[in-house]
N, C-alpha and C positions, 0 to 999 in steps of 0.2 A: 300627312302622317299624324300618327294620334302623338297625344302629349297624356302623358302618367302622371300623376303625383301622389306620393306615398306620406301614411300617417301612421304613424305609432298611438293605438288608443289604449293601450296598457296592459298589464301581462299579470297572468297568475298563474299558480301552480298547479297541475291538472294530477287528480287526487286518484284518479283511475290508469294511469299508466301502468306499464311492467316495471320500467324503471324512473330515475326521478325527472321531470321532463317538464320544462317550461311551456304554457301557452302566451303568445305574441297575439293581440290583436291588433289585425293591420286593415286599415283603409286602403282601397284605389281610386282613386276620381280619374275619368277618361275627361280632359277639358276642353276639349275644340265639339264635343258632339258627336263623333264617331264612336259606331258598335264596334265594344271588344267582344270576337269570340273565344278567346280562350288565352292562359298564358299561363307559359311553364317558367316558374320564377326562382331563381337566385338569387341566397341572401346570404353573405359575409356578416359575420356582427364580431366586431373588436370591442375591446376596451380601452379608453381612452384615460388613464390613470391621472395624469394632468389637469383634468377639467376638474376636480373635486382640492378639496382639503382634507388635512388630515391631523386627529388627534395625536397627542404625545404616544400613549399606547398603543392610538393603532399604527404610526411608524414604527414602535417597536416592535412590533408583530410581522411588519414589510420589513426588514433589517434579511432576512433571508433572501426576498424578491431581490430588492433593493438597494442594500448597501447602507450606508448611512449617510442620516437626511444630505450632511453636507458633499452630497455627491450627488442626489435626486437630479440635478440638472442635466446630466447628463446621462445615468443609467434608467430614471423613468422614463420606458418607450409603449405604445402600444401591443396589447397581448390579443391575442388571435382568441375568441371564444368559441366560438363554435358557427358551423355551417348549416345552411337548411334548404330547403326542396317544397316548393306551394306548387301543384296545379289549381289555377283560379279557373274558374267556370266561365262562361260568358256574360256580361252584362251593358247596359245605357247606363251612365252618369258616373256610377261608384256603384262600392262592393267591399262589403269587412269580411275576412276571415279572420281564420286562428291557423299562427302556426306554430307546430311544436317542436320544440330546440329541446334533444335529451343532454343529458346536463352528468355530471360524474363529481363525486365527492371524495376522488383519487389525491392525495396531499401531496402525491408525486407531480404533481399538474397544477401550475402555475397558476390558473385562474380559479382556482380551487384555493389554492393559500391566501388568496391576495381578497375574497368573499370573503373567505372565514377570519381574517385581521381584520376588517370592519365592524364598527358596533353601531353604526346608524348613518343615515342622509342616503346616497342614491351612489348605485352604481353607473358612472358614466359608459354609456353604452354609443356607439356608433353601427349604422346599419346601411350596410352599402349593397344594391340590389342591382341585378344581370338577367338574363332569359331572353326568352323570345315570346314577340309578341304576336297572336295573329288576331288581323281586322277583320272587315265584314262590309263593305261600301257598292256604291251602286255598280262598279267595272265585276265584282266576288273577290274573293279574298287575297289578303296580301300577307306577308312575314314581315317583321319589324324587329329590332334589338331592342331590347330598354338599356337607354343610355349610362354609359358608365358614369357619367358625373351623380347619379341619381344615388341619393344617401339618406340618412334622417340622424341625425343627433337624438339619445332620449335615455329617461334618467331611470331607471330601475331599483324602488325601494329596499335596499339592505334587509328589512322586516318581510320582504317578498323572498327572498333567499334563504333567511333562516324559517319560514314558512315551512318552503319547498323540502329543506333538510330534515324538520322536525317531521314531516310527514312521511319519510320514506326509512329516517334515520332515526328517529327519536334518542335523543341523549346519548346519540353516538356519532364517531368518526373514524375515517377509516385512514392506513398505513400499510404503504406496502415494503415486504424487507426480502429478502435472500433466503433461500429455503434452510442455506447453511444456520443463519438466525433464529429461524423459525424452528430448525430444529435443536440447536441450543435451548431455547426459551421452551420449549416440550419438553425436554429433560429436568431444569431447574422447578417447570412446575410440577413435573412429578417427582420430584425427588421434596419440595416441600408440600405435596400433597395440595397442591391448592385447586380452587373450583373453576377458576375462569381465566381466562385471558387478560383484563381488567384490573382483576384482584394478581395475577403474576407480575406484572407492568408496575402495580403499585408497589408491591414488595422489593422489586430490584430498587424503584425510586428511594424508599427507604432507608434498606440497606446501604443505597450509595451516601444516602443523605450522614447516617450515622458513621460511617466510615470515614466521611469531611470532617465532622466534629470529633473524631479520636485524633485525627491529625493535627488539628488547631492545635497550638499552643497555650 
């Protein structure tokens, strides 16, 4: 049987996508010496929330994820990030590709909140990999699974994320609301005449703000 072993050698943001979309560059090393011809590979990649620390600010920004810190023991669990699909080509010894994970900037979606509450160090990532394998030996070919224990621990720079955002998003973030909302918030900005979506958001924040301070005492 062959033996895999998989390597995370680092990931950027791929600046030619439709949408915003991570590249993974991943190793295979075959280590007994047998030809891989080919493998249709499965990748799980979670987030492991618990391997890192966290600033003051950025738990106040995980207070929504989260709850409060003195609760983290038992409401920080693992969040699902996203799934992926490599056919690897055939090769002797080892083989890097790139694989591309698309990515969503939806603030309805959990792994998306808990990015954007970070302000530095590494996203702890786990990468747990499945498929099928096929050889190539002296009898012709055989099928093989890749083993489920097979996983990689690996750390994804926070600076790679907002990267990826400024490049698809520049100076923006997205929210999604109720069309019922959406069409409230049409009406007040035409009725104040305003230009943008941005500048309407800002004005209710205002208005609310000023409307605190008549109530103060």
């Amino acid at each position: 049987m062959s033996e895999l072993v998989f390597d995370i050698l680092g990931v950027e943001p791929d600046p030619y996508a439709a949408s915003p979309t991570l590249n993974f560059g991943l190793r295979i090393s075959e280590t007994t010496g047998m030809r891989v011809h080919a493998i249709v590979l499965r990748i799980q990649i979670r987030i492991e929330p618990k391997r890192r620390r966290y600033s003051p600010a950025e738990a106040e920004r995980l207070v929504d994820l989260f709850g409060e810190t003195k609760r983290w023991g038992d409401t920080v669990k693992p969040m699902q990030f996203a799934f992926a699909d490599a056919s690897i080509p055939g090769f002797d010894g080892a083989i890097e590709v790139d694989v591309a994970v698309p990515c969503t900037y939806d603030f309805e979606v959990a792994t998306a909140k808990y990015f954007h509450a970070l302000d530095d160090g590494e996203i702890p990532f786990l990468m747990l990999f499945s498929g099928t394998v096929f050889t190539r030996g002296e009898t012709g070919f055989a099928v093989e699974q890749v083993p489920w224990h097979k996983e990689v621990s690996f750390g994804m720079p926070v600076k790679t994320w907002d990267r990826l955002m400024d490049l698809y998003f520049p100076d923006q973030a997205w929210i999604r609301m109720r069309r019922e909302t959406l069409d409230a918030l049409q009406r007040f900005k035409s009725d104040r005449a305003l230009t943008n979506w941005d500048e309407t958001l800002a004005t209710l924040i205002s208005d609310a703000n000023s409307a605190k301070e008549v109530r103060q005492p």
